[in-house]
N, C-alpha and C positions, 0 to 999 in steps of 0.2 A: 372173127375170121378175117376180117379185112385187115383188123390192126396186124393177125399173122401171115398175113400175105404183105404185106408193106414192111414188115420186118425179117423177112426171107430173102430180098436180093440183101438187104445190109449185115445178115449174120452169115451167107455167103461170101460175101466181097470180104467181110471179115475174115472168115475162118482160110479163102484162099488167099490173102496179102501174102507177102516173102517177109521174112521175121528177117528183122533188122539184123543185120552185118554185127559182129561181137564188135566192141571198138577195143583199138589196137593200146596195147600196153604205153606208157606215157616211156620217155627217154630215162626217166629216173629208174622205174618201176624195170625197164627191161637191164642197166648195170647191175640194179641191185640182185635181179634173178640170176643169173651170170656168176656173181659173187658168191651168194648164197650156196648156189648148189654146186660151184668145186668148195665151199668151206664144208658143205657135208659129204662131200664124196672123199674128203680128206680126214674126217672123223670117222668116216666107214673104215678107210684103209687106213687104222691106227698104226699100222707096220711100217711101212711108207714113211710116217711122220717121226716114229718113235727111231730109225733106222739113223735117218737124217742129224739127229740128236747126240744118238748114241755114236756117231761117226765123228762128232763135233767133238766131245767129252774125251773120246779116246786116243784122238791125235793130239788134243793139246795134254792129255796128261800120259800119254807114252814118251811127249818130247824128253820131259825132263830125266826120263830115264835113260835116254841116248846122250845126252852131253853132259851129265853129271852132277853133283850138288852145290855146285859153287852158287851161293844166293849173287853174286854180285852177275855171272853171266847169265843167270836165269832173270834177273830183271832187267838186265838190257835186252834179251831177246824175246823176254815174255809176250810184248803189245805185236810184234809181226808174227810171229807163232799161232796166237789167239787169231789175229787176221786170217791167216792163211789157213786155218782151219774151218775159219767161217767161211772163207769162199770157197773152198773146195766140197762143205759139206751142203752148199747154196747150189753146187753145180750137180747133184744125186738125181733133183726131185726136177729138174729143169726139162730135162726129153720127155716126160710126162704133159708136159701144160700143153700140149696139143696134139699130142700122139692119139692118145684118147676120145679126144673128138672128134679126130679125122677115122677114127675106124670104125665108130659109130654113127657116123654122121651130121655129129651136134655141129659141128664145123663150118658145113655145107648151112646149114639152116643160121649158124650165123652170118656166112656173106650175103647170105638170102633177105639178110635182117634189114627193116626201115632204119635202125638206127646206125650211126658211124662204128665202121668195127674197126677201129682205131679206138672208141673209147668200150668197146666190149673187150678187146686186148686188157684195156688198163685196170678194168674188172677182175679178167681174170690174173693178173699178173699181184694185184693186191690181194688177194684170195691166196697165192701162192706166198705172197711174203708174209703174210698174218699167220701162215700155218706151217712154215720153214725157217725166215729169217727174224722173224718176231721172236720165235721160243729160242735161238740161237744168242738172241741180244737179252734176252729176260736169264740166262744162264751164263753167261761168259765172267759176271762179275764172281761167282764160284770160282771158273776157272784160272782168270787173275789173281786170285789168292796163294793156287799155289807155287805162283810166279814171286810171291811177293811183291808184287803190287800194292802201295800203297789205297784206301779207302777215295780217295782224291782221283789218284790216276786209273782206279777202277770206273770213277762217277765220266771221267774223260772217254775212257774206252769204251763204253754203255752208248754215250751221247755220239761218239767216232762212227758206230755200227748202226744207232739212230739212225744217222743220214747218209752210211755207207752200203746198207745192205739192201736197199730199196733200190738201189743203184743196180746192184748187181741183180735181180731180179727182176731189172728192166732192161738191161744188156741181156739177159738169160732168153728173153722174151724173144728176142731177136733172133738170135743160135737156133731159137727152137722152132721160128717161122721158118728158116731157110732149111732148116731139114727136116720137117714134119714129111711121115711116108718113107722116109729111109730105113733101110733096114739097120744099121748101126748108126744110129740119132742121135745116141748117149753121148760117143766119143767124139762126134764130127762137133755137137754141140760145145762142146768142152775145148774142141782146139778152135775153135771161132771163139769165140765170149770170152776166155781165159787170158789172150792178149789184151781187150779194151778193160779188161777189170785191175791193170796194171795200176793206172793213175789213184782211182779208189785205194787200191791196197797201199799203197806209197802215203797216203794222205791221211787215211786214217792210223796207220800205225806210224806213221810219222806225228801225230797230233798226241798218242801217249808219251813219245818218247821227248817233245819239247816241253812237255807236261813234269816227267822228270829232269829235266834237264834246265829245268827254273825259267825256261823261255815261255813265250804267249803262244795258246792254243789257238786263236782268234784265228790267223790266216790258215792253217790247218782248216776247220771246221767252217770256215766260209766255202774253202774251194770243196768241200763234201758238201755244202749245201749249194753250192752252185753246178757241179756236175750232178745234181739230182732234180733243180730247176729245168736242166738243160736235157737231161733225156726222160723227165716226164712227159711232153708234147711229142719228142723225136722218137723215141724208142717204140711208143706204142704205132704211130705212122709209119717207121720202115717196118715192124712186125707185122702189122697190116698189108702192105704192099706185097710185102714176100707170102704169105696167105693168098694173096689175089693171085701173083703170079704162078703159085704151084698149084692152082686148080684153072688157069688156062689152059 
């Protein structure tokens, strides 16, 4: 009896402690969630992804049917054709990457977030290129082909879109900060973003065409991996900022 009287205040004090606080997701653990669940919200809406595709496929193989069969003009124009089909089919899926969380709220609980949401952007902004411009660059060397594209100037174009379309889905990123909550997002997105993806497009279909043209791909494909150095850090910090500023 004594022993369970002397273990009565300590199974009390016990039973009413506060249970420890959950501890908070590590910095890794909360991009990689971020990432994770727009790549499955992008498998869910197979439509979305398959549209993007099928948008890519269809402008570069309707061109040839608008200027004709000359194989000699179809390979000069082939690599900016292919380009400008990837960027335009990059600009579909772009008013989505925030539209959706701001009307749900996932948004709101990211500025809310411990971790920097400048690097939750760059989360979801790879989420978006893994699952739009990733399958655009795994497909383009088909569509080169029927450009007549050399095997070579194909391997150039692959490598062009490599380090061009990350670009543009971090430019996209930005369009999509400053009008997230508009009511026509798509198209505001599209005339913001569509002038700074200038240089990109100049540079990577410029880098097929000195590829044919027996010149060095080398300055081509530096300044694409340097305008991708260059808006990895920036792109996702003015996306962020314009987030902060539209829920002031």
């Amino acid at each position: 009896m004594k022993a369970q009287a002397l273990l009565a205040p300590s199974v009390l004090r016990a039973s009413t402690a506060p249970e420890p606080a959950p501890a908070e997701p590590s910095l890794w653990q909360g991009l990689w969630g971020v990432c994770a669940r727009d790549l499955r919200l992008a498998l869910r809406r197979r439509v979305d992804t398959v549209s993007v595709l099928v948008f890519f496929v269809l402008v570069a193989s309707l061109f040839p049917l608008g200027v004709g069969s000359d194989a000699a003009l179809l390979l000069r124009l082939g690599p900016g054709v292919v380009w400008v089909a990837a960027l335009l089919a990059s600009m579909l899926s772009l008013s989505r990457l925030f539209s959706d969380d701001h009307r749900d709220g996932c948004l709101e609980q990211m500025l809310l977030s411990p971790h920097p949401l400048s690097l939750l952007v760059l989360s979801k902004v790879l989420a978006h290129w893994v699952a739009s411009g990733l399958l655009l660059v795994l497909v383009s060397p088909l569509l080169a082909l029927q450009f007549g594209l050399s095997p070579a100037a194909c391997g150039v174009l692959v490598l062009s879109l490599l380090l061009g379309t990350p670009v543009l889905s971090l430019l996209g990123a930005i369009g999509a900060a400053l009008t997230v909550g508009l009511r026509n997002g798509g198209v505001m997105v599209s005339l913001l973003v569509l002038p700074l993806c200038v240089p990109v497009l100049v540079f990577g279909a410029g880098a097929v065409e000195a590829h044919q043209a027996g010149l060095g791909v080398g300055g081509h494909l530096s300044l694409l991996g340097a305008l991708l150095l260059l808006a990895l850090p920036a792109a996702p910090w003015a996306a962020a900022a314009a987030l902060r500023i539209a829920y002031d």
